[in-house]
N, C-alpha and C positions, 0 to 999 in steps of 0.2 A: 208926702211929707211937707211940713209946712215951708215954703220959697222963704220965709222971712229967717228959721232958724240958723244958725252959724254952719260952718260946715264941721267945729268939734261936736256938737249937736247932734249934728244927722248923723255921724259916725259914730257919737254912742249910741244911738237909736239903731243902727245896721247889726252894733259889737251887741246889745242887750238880745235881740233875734238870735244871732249864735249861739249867744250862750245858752240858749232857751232851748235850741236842738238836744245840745247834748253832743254826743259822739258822730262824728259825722265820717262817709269814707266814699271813696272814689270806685264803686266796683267795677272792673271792666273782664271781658273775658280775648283770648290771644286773636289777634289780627291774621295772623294766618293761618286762623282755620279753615277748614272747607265750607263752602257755599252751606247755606243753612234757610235762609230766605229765598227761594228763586222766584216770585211771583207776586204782582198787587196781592193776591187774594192768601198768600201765605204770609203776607207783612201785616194782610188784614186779620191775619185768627193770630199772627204774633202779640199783637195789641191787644186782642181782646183776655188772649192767655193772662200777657202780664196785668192786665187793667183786673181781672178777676180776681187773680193768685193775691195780688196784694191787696186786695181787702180783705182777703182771710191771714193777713199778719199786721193786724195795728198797731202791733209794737216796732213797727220799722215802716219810717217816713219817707218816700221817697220825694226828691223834690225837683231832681229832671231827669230826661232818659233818653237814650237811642237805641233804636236797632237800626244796625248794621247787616249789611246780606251777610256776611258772616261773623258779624261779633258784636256785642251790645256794650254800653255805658250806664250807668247808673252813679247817680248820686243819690245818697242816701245817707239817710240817719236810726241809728239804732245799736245796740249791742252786737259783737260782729259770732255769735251763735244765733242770735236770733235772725240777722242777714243772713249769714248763711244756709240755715235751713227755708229762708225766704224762696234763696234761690234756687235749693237742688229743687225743692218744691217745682217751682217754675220750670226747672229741667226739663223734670218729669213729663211735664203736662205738654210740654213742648216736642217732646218725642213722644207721645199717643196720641196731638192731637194737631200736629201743624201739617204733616200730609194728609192727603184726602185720596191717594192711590192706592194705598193698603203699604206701602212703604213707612219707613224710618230714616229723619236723619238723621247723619253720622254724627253725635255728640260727646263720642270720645275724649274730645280734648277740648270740649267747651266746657272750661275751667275757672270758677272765678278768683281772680286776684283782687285781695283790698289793698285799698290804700288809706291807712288815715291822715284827715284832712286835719291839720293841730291850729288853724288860722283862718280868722272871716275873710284875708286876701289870696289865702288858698283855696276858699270854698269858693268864692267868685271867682277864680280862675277856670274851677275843677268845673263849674255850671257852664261859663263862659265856652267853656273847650269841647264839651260834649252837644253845648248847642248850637255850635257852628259846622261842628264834625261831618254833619251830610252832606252841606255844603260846599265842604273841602273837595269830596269824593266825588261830588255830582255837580257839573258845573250848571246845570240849569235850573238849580234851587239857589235860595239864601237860606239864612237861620231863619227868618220866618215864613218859608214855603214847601222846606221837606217836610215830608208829613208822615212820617214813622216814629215819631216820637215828643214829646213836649216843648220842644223850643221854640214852635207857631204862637203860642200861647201869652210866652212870657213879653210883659209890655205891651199886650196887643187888644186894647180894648173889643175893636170889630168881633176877633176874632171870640172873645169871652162873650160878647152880643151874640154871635151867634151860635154860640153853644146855652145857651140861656134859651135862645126863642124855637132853637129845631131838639134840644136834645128830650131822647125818649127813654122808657125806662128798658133794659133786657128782660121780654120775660121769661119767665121759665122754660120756655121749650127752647128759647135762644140760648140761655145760660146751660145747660144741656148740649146740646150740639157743638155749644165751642168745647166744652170740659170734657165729650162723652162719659159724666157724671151726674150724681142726684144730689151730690155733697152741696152744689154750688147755688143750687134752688132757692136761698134765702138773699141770696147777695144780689135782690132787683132793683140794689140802689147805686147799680152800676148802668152807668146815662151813656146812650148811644151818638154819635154824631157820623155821618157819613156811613153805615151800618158797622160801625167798628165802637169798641170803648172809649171816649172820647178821654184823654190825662187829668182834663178839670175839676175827674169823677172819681181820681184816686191819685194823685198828686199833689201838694201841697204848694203848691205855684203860688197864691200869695206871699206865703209865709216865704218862699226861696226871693222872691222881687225885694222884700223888704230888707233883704241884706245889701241890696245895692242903691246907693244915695238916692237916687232917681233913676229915669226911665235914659235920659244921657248916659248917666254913669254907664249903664248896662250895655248900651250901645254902643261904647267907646269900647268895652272890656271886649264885645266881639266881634268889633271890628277892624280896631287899631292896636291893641296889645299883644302882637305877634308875638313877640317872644317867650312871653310868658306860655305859650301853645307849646313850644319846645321843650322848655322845663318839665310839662307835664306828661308828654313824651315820651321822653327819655325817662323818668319818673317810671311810668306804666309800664314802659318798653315797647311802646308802635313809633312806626317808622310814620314821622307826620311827611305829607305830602302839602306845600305850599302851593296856591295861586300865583299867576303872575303878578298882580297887584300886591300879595300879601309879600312877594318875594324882591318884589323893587323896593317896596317900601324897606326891606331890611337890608338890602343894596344903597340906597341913600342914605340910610341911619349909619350903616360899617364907611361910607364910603366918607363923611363927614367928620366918624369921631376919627378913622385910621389914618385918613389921607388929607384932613380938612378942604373936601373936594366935595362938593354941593351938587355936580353934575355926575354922575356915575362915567359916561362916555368920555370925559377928558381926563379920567386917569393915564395917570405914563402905563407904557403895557407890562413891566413887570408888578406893577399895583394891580393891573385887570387878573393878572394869572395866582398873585396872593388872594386875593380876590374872590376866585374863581375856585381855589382852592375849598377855600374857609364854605363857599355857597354849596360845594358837594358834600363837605366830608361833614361839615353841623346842620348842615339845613336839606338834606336829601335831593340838592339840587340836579339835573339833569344836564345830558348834554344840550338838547334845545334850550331850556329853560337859561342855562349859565349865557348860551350863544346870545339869547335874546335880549338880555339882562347887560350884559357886558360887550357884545359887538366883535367875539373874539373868534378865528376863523376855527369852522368846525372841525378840521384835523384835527389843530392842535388838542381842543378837549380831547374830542378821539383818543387820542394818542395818550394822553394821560390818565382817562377816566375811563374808558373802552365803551362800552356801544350803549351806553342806557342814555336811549335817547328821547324819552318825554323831555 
């Protein structure tokens, strides 16, 4: 976007892109399901599933996505019949075609819930939250190094470089193999990268970047708007698990507006144990995690919060 524009400017230029989607919704499926991915090479026929299935629904936009070893994210845009049958679709294909042992897995309760998304600051949220998400879970990725799903992508020129200069087409015997079908034999304009369907080949990642002011905005949304992760949380109903850096930062924030106390560690101690409080029961805080945070002896949590001790 242009650096000289206003910033009322770039923000009707982000709100015109919105509106341009149409209906937009948060699909996620339940957090504690059973294990569903166990393996690179089953994260890798996951990707290729969903990169296939939705080219055969161009009436629904996806514009980011995760899989999780047991539950996926999706943002997307589109009528939520048309979403829906997006996904059982996917289901399907995902129970005939993600083992390679002669097995099934269990997708009983792999369910999706929508959420609709009614605001351009709820859809950056909803993007922001899903592509930080692996990186919650995995502490040796960021948002742009898990590689199960689109959020390498966004803002990341190298990364669009090199899908540009290595990406191949699927051919037919490959588009086969992932589907154990002949339905999918036209869809060779799904581009390989790393021998998997590469997002850039069926997600709308430009058009999702142009909702956020710039390539800053975007990295401020996943890196510093903690709270806003909570909202959408509790929204979906998964139990978010914070970072230690995610979780001091909302320790200095509580500890400023509550206590006007800029240092977390010179609170008086009945502040550390309100505190302490408020970091378990809103913020999924642990007993390490609070100890660490606050400096307060591990019985005491103990004894209040009982043994969950990440």
């Amino acid at each position: 976007m242009n650096d000289r524009a206003s910033f009322y400017d770039i923000e009707n230029i982000c709100l015109h892109y919105y509106n341009k989607l149409g209906r937009t919704f948060h699909l996620c499926t339940p957090e504690n399901h059973p294990i569903v991915f166990r393996s690179t090479e089953e994260f890798k026929r996951g990707m290729n599933i969903i990169g296939i299935i939705a080219k055969g629904y161009p009436k629904v936009k996806i514009l980011t996505f995760e899989l999780m070893s047991n539950h996926l994210h999706i943002v997307i845009a589109g009528e939520p019949e048309d979403i829906l049958e997006f996904f059982d679709c996917l289901k399907k294909q995902l129970s005939r075609c993600l083992y390679q042992d002669g097995s099934r897995p269990d997708l009983n309760g792999f369910t999706p819930f929508l959420h609709e998304i009614t605001s351009l600051e709820n859809l950056r949220n909803a993007i922001a939250y899903a592509n930080r998400n692996g990186s919650v879970i995995d502490r040796h990725v960021c948002p742009y190094t898990y590689p199960w799903g689109s959020n390498r992508y966004f803002f990341n020129p190298e990364a669009t470089s090199r899908y540009e200069q290595t990406k191949r087409k699927a051919t037919v015997r490959e588009l086969r193999a992932m589907t154990i079908s002949r339905k999918y034999d036209s869809f060779t304009d799904a581009y390989l990268v790393d021998d998997y369907v590469c997002p850039l080949s069926f997600c709308i990642i430009p058009e999702a970047e142009m909702l956020f002011r710039d390539a800053r905005h975007y990295f401020t949304k996943i890196s510093k708007h903690i709270e806003s992760y909570d909202e959408i949380a509790k929204m979906i109903g998964e139990q978010i698990y914070y970072t230690d850096d995610d979780l001091f930062s909302i320790v200095c924030s509580l500890a400023s507006k509550k206590y006007d106390c800029k240092v977390p560690s010179q609170l008086q101690k009945n502040e550390k144990m309100e505190l302490a409080i408020i970091l378990h029961r809103e913020y999924n805080a642990g007993v390490k995690q609070i100890q660490r945070m606050l400096k307060i002896d591990a019985a005491i949590l103990t004894a209040l919060f009982g043994s969950n001790t990440k």
